[in-house]
C-alpha positions in Angstrom: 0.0 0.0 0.0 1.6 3.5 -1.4 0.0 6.8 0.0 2.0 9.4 -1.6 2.5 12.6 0.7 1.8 16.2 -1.0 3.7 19.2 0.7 0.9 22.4 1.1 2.6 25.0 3.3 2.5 28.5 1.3 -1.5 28.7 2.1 -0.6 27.8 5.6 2.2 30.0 6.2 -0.6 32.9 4.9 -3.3 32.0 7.7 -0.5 31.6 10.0 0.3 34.9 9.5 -2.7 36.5 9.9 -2.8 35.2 13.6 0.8 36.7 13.9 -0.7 39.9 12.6 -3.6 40.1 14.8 -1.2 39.2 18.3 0.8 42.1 17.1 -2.1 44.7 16.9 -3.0 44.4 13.4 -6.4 45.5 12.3 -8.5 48.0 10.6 -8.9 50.8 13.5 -10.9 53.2 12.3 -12.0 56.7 12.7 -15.0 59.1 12.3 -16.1 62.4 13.2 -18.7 64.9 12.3 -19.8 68.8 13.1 -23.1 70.8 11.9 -23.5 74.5 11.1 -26.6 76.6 12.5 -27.2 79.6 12.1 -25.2 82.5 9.9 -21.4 82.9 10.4 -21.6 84.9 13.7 -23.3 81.8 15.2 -21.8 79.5 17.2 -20.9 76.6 15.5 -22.4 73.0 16.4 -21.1 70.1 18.4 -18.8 67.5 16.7 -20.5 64.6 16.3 -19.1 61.1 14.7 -19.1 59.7 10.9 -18.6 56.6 9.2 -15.7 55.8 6.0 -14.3 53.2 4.5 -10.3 52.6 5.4 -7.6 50.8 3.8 -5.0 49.6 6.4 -1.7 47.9 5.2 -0.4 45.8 7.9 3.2 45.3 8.4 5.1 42.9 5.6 6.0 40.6 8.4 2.7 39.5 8.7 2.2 38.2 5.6 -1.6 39.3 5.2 -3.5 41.6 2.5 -4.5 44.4 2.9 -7.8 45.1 5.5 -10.7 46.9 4.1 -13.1 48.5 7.0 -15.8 50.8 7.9 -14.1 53.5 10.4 -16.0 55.4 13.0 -14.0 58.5 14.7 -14.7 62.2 15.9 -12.6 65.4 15.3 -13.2 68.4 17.9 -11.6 71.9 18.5 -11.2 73.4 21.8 -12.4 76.7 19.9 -14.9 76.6 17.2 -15.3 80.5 16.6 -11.6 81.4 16.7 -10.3 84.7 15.5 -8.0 85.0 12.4 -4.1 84.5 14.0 -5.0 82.5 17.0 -4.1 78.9 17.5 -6.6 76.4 17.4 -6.1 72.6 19.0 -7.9 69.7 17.6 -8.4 66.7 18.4 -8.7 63.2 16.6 -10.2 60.3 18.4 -11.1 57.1 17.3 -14.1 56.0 18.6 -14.8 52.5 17.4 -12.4 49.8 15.6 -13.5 48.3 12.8 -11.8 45.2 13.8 -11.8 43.0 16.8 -8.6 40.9 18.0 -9.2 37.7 15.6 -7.4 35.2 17.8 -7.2 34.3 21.7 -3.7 35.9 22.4 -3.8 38.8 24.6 -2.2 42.2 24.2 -0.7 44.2 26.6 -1.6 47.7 27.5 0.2 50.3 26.5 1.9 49.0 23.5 0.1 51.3 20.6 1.2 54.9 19.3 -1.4 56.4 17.1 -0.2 59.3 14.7 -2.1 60.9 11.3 -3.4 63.9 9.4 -6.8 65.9 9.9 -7.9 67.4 6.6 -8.7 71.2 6.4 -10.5 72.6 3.6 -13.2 75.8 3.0 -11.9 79.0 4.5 -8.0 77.9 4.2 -6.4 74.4 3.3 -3.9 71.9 4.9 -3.2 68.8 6.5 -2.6 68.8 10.5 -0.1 66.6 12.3 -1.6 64.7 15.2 0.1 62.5 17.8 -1.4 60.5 20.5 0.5 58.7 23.4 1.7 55.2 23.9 -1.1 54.5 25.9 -4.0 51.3 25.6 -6.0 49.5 27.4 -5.3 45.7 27.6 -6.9 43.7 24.5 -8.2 40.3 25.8 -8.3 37.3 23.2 -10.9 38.0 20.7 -11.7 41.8 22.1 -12.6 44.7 20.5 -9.6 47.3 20.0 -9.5 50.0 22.5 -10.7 54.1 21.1 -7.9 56.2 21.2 -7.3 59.9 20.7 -4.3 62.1 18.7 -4.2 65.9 19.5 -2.2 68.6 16.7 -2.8 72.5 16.7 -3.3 75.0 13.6 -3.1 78.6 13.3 -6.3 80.2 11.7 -5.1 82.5 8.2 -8.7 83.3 7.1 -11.9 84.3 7.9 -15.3 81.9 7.4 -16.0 78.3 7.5 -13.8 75.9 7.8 -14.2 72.1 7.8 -12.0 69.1 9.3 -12.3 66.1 8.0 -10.2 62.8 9.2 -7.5 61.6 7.7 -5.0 58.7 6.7 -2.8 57.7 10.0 -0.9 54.9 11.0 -0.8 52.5 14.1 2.8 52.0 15.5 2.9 48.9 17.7 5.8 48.2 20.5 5.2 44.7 21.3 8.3 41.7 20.1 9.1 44.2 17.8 8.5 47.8 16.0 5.8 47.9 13.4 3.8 50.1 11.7 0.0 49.6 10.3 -0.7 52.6 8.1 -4.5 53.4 6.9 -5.4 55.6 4.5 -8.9 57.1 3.5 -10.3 54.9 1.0 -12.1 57.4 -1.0 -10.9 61.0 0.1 -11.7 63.2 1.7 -13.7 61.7 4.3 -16.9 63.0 5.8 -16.2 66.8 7.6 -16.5 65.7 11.6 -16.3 69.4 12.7 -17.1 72.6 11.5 -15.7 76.2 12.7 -16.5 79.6 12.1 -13.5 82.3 12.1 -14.1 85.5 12.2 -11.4 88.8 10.9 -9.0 89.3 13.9 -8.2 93.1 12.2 -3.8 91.9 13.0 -1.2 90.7 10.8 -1.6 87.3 10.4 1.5 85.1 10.6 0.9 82.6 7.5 3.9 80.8 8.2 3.2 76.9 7.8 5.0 73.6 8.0 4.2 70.3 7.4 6.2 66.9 8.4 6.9 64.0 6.4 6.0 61.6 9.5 4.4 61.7 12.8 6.5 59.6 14.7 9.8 57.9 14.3 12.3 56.1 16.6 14.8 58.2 18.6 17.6 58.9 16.0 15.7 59.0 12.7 15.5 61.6 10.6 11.9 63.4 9.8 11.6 65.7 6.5 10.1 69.7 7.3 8.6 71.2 4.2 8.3 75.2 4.9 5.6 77.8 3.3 5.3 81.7 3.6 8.7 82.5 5.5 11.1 85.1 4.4 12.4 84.9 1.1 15.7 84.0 1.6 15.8 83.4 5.5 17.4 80.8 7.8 15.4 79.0 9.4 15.8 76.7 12.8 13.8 73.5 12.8 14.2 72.3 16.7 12.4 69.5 18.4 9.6 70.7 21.3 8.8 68.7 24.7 6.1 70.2 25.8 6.6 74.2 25.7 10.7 73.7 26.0 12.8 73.4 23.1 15.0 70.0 23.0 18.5 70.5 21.8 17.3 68.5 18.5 17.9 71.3 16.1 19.1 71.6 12.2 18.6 74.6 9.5 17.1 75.2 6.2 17.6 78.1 4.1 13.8 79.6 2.5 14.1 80.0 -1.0 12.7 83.3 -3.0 8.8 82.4 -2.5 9.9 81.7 1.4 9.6 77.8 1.1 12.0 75.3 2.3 12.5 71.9 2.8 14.8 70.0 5.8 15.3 67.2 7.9 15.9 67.5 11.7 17.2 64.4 13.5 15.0 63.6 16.6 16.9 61.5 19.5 15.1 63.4 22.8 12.3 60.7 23.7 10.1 63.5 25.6 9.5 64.8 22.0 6.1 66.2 21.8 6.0 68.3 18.6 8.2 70.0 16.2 8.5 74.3 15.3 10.4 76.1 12.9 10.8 79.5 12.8 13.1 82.9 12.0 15.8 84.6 13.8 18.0 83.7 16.9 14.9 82.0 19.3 11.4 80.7 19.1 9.1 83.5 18.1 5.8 82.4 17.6 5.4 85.5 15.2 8.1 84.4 13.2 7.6 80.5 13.5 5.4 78.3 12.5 4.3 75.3 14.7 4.5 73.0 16.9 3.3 69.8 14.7 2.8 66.9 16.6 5.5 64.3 16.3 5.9 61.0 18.4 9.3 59.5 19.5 8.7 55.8 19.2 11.1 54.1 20.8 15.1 52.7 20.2 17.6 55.0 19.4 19.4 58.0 21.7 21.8 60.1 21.7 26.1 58.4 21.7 28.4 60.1 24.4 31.3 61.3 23.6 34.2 58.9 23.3 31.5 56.0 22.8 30.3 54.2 19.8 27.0 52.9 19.4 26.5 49.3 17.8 23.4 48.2 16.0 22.6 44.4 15.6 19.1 43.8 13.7 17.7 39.9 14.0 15.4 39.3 10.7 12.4 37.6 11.0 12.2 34.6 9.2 8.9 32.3 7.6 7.3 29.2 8.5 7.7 26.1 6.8 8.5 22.2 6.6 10.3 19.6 4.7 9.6 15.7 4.8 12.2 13.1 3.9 10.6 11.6 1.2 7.2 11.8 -1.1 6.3 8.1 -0.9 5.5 5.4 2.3 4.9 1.1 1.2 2.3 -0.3 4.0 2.9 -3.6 4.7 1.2 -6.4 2.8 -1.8 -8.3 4.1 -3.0 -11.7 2.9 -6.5 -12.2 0.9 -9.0 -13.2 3.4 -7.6 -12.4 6.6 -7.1 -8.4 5.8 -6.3 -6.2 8.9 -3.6 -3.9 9.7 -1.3 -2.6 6.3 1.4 -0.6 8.3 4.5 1.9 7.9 6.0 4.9 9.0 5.2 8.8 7.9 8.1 10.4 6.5 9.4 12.4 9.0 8.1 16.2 8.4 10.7 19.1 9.6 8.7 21.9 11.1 11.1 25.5 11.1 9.3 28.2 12.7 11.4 31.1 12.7 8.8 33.8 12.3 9.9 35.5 16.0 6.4 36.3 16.7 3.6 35.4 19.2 1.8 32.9 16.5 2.0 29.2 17.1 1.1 26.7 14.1 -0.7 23.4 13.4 0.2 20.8 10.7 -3.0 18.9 9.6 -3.2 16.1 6.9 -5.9 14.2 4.9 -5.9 11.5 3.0 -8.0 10.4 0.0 -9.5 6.9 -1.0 -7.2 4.2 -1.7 -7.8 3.1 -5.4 -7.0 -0.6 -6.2 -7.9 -2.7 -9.2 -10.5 -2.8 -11.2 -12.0 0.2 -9.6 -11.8 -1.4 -6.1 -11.4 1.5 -3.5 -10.6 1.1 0.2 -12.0 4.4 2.1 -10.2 7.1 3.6 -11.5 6.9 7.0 -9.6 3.6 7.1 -6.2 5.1 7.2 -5.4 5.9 11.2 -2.0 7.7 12.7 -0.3 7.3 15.7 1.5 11.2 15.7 4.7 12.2 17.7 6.4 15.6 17.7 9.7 16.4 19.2 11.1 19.7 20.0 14.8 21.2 19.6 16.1 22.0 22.6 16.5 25.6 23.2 13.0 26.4 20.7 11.1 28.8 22.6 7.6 26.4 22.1 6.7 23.3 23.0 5.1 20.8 19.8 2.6 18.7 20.8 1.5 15.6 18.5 -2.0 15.3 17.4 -4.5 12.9 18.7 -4.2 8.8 17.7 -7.3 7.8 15.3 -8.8 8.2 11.9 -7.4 10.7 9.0 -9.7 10.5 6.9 -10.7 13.0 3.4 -12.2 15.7 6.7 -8.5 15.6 8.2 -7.1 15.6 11.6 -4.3 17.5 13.5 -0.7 15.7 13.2 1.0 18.3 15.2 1.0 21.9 16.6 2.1 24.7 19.0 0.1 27.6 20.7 -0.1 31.4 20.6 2.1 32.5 23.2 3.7 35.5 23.9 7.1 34.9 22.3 6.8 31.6 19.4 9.1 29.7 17.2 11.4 26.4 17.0 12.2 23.5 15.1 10.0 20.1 15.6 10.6 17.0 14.2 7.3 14.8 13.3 6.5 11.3 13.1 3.7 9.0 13.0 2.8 5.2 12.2 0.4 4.5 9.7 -1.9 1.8 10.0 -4.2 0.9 7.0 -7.7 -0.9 7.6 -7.7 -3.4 5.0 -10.9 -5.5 4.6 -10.8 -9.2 4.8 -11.8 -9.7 1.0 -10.4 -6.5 -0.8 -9.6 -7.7 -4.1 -5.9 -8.4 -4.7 -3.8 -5.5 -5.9 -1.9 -2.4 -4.8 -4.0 0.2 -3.5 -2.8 3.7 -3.4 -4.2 6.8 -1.8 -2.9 10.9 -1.0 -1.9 11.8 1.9 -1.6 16.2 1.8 -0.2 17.6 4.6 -0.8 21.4 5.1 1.3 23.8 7.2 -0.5 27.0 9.0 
């Protein structure tokens, strides 16, 4: 008796990333917001209130997952919705309900998620604020729903009238094995307007100087990209770091061209970052600057003393996957009339795990119907396993062999290892074979399947 074993571990290695994705925080969070107008432009405007939009989140390339399409809910509010032309106003981006719940039964830790995106402006005056929240969440039980979280960015008000903020693309940054990054952008743009506010004339000099960052968050030690509108033609200009209202000593310098743009980099290694200013002269001037934008210091990185070098060792995640010693297994004969038992021994399957993530796997098999002569057939459900699994010492999990019965064409679990916080190995598997033979099966080789699948 011949069961030939087929190898099926790509589909696998896809589902088993999607449960290495989900441990890691992976999901389509989603935002919304929403703001009505009464009344004529003197009036006060009207409470924010939420609104739904589709979202297109990217999770990292590690996870081995497409892309997640989701209905996002959020709310954008002001803390002045009649502000004058020149003053400063703060808003705020919260998402109030995921569109995605954790997927599997691993757990997540609190505090492991840094929110950052944009809030579109448009009517009265147009740009995109920067908004950072902190590295703060509530615990994620298996299964849960992700926890609402909120990002905070200020703009300075250059016109008089309406003017709308809609929510925009932003990005989750998860701390938890390793750094990764989930960005989500606004599937149809822009998104509903979430909040409304009426500016009136302020009868000053407005200060129309502008900048916008090329990200909202970045480890300490990375480099962020300033872009620069409506300075001085031909001015220097400081781009420093801000922790709160104190400048960090995270500073670099551009040079505005003749329309009084620019563009820079500033290196950001001060962890207390908490938003970014640029601006003319010798210090901070709020009449001649422009700022802060929010900007989020993620984690790694820092500043190298003097007289010290600073090494950098990066461990690559690998994939899952398995190799077997051979493609074919010969069941011992059995005599005419007495049937029974047709035995042998599985190829022995090579498990390597070497993903680094919280995901554990499961190697299943099923078998198809033994064909013999003449169209005789013995049935699937009479092929039984006896599994074994043996781990490598120092692998992080533990493999545990599937149950002893029938395969069958519905399957059955040869071997596995669970979610746990911190996965990955090699495991050699084994199992005898034992082949139900019927007393009278008509004489002949029979020969049946066995596909093994990895996930």
């Amino acid at each position: 008796m011949s069961p030939a074993i087929r190898r099926s571990d790509s589909p696998g290695t896809r589902r088993g990333s999607r449960r290495w994705a989900a441990a890691l925080g992976v999901g389509a969070l989603v935002v919304t917001g929403g703001g009505l107008l009464a009344g004529p432009a003197q009036a006060m405007a009207a409470a924010s209130v939420a609104v739904d939009f589709p979202t297109h989140c990217i999770p990292p390339a590690i996870a081995g997952i497409p892309p997640i399409d989701g209905t996002t809910s959020a709310q954008i509010s002001v803390d002045n919705a009649a502000p004058k032309v020149g003053d400063t106003v703060t808003v705020t981006y919260t998402v109030v309900k995921p569109a995605a719940s954790n997927p599997v039964d691993l757990a997540l830790p609190a505090d492991i998620m840094t929110p950052t995106g944009k809030v579109t402006v448009a009517g009265a005056q147009s740009a995109d604020i920067t908004v950072a929240g902190p590295k703060k969440n509530d615990p994620v039980p298996g299964k849960g729903e992700f926890p609402s979280f909120s990002m905070t960015g200020t703009f300075t008000v250059t016109a008089p009238g309406e003017i709308t903020l809609s929510p925009g693309d932003y990005n989750i940054h998860t701390s938890y094995i390793m750094e990764l990054d989930t960005p989500c952008t606004v599937t149809d743009p822009p998104a509903p307007v979430s909040q409304t506010v009426i500016a009136t004339d302020g009868g000053g000099q407005v200060n129309e100087r502008a900048i916008q960052l090329g990200a909202a968050s970045g480890a300490a030690g990375d480099q962020v990209g300033v872009v620069g509108s409506k300075f001085t033609a031909g001015a220097s200009v400081t781009l420093a770091g801000r922790a709160g209202d104190a400048q960090t000593g995270d500073t670099a310098t551009a040079t505005a061209d003749g329309s009084g743009g620019f563009t820079g980099r500033l290196t950001v290694n001060d962890p207390a970052t908490t938003g970014i200013v640029a601006y003319e002269g010798a210090a901070w001037d709020a009449a001649k600057g422009a700022g802060p934008q929010a900007y989020t210091v993620t984690g790694g990185g820092g500043e190298t003393p003097d007289g010290s070098q600073k090494l950098t060792s990066t461990v690559k995640a690998g994939t899952l996957s398995m190799s077997q010693a051979g493609d074919s297994v010969e069941l011992s004969a059995v005599d005419f009339g007495k049937g029974g038992a047709s035995t042998g021994d599985l190829r022995t399957v090579t498990v390597k795990d070497f993903r680094g993530g919280p995901a554990g796997w499961s190697l299943t098999g099923k078998v198809t119907d033994f064909k013999g002569p003449a169209g005789a057939t013995i049935g699937a459900s009479a092929l039984g396993w006896s599994p074994a699994c043996t781990t490598k010492a120092g692998s992080p999990s533990t493999c545990a062999a599937g149950s002893q019965g029938s395969v069958g064409s519905a399957g059955a679990t040869l071997a596995s290892t669970p979610n746990g916080a911190f996965t990955g190995g090699e495991f050699t598997v084994d199992a005898g074979l034992s082949l139900d033979v019927p007393a009278y099966a008509a004489a002949g080789t029979y020969s049946g399947v066995l596909t093994l699948t990895l996930t």
